[in-house]
C-alpha positions, 0 to 999 in steps of 0.5 A: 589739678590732677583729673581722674582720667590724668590719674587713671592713665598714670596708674595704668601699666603698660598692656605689655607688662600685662600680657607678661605678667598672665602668661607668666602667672598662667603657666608659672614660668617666665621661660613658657611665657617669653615662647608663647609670647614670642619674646626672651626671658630677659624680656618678660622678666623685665616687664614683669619687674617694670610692673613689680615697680610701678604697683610697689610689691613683688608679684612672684617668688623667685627661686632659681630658675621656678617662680610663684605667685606671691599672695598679692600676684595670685589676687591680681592675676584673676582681673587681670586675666578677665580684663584682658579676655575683655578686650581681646573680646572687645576687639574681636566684635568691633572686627567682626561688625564694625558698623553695627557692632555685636549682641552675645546673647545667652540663649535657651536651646528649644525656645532659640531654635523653636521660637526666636530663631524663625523671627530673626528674618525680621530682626535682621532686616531691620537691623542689619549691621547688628551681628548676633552671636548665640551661646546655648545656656541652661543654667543662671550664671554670672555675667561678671564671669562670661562675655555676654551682654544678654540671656534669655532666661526661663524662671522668675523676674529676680536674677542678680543684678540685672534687668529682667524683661518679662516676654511670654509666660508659660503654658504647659500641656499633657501631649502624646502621639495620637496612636498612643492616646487611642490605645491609652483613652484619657477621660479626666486628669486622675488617668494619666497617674497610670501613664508612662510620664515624661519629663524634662530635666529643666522643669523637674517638678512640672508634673506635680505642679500640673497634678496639683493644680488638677487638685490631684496628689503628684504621682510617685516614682519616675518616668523618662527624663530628657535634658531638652524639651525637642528631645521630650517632644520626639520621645511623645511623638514616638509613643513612649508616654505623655509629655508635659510640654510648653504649648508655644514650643510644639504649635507645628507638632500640634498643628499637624496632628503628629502631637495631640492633647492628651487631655485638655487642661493646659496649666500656667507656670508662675515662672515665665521667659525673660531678656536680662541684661546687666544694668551697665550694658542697657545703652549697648546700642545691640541690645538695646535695639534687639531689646526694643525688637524683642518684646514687641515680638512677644508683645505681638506673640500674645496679642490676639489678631 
């Protein structure tokens, strides 16, 4: 009887006949790919002929010496250019960290570098055959499409397909240098409605939701946007307005007095910080070790001493 591995292995073309086959569907021509490949014409024509055979279907249209993807190559080409990418990643990590192995991990730039980055002593101490490799990532994204096992991600525990760790929640507070706040005296929340506001392209709708929850209508018109929440914080420390700002990323700016509370009324977003991760890589020994590590840094993190 045939086990489902037997068969798989009888299915699979050989990694040669693939390899032809994407550089010749990448560049539309078997010439370019048999030069990139370092082969003849004759060698790539014929594994991509081998491969023609053994699925049971033309993969391209051959007209002359110019060729095309047949409808059914173009739909084979895609997975088959992601598997490859897959391995050649695959063997890349088990190159760089043959031991330990690697964590490609999606991170959010401010909070990696404010907030993750100065823990991972301890991390790496702990674990240090496991080698890290951060990729800076503002938006959700597929996982099925990028080489990644984790992210760090800012907004609600409900991304796709994934396990959602919850790590810290999120604090905001209107912050400002002290030399602005003794020229623009805040003495409740209506008095920064009159103020130059700042803002952070990644929480678009944080003020209205800070002046809602002061039982105040959201101020109209916009003020200075910035794509990172450093940036922000540079922009508060030069005088130029009142920052709305996560407490746990500018605890050192709030510390040595170089930022001040504009007014004290800090405000809990719904949306908090999490690591997910896609449900097939939970046993990745990395990330599983580097899951472990990090929430019971956040868990410490909010635990009071």
């Amino acid at each position: 009887m045939t086990q489902p591995m037997d068969l798989q292995r009888r299915l699979l073309p050989s990694m040669s006949a693939l390899t032809a086959f994407e550089a010749a569907a990448r560049t539309g021509s078997f010439t370019t790919a048999a030069n990139e490949l370092s082969l003849t014409q004759g060698a790539v024509s014929r594994q991509i002929k081998a491969l023609e055979d053994q699925i049971g279907t033309p993969l391209f249209t051959r007209k002359g010496q110019r060729v095309s993807l047949t409808p059914t190559g173009a739909l084979y080409a895609e997975p088959i250019r992601d598997a490859l990418r897959q391995i050649a990643a695959a063997t890349v990590r088990t190159i760089a960290a043959p031991k330990g192995g690697v964590l490609n991990l999606a991170i959010l730039p401010t909070f990696g570098t404010r907030w993750l980055v100065p823990r991972l002593p301890a991390f790496q101490e702990a674990h240090p055959h496991v080698v890290l490799h951060f990729t800076t990532k503002l938006a959700p994204f597929d996982f099925r499409t990028h080489d990644l096992d984790a992210a760090i991600h800012y907004g609600l525990g409900d991304w796709p397909d994934a396990v959602c760790d919850h790590l810290l929640d999120e604090e905001v507070l209107p912050v400002c240098a002290p030399s602005f706040l003794a020229a623009h005296p805040v003495a409740e929340p209506a008095d920064l409605i009159a103020l130059p506001l700042l803002h952070t392209s990644t929480r678009p709708d944080a003020w209205a939701e800070w002046f809602e929850a002061q039982g105040l209508a959201p101020r109209t018109g916009a003020g200075m946007f910035f794509e990172q929440f450093a940036t922000t914080a540079q922009a508060a420390e030069a005088g130029l307005g009142v920052a709305l700002l996560p407490t746990l990323l500018v605890r050192g700016e709030l510390a040595e007095g170089v930022l001040v509370p504009a007014i004290d009324r800090p405000h809990c977003s719904a949306r908090a910080y999490y690591l997910v991760h896609p449900r097939n890589k939970a046993n990745h020994p990395p990330l599983a070790a580097f899951r472990r590590w990090l929430l019971d840094t956040a868990r410490e993190a909010v635990t009071p001493p």
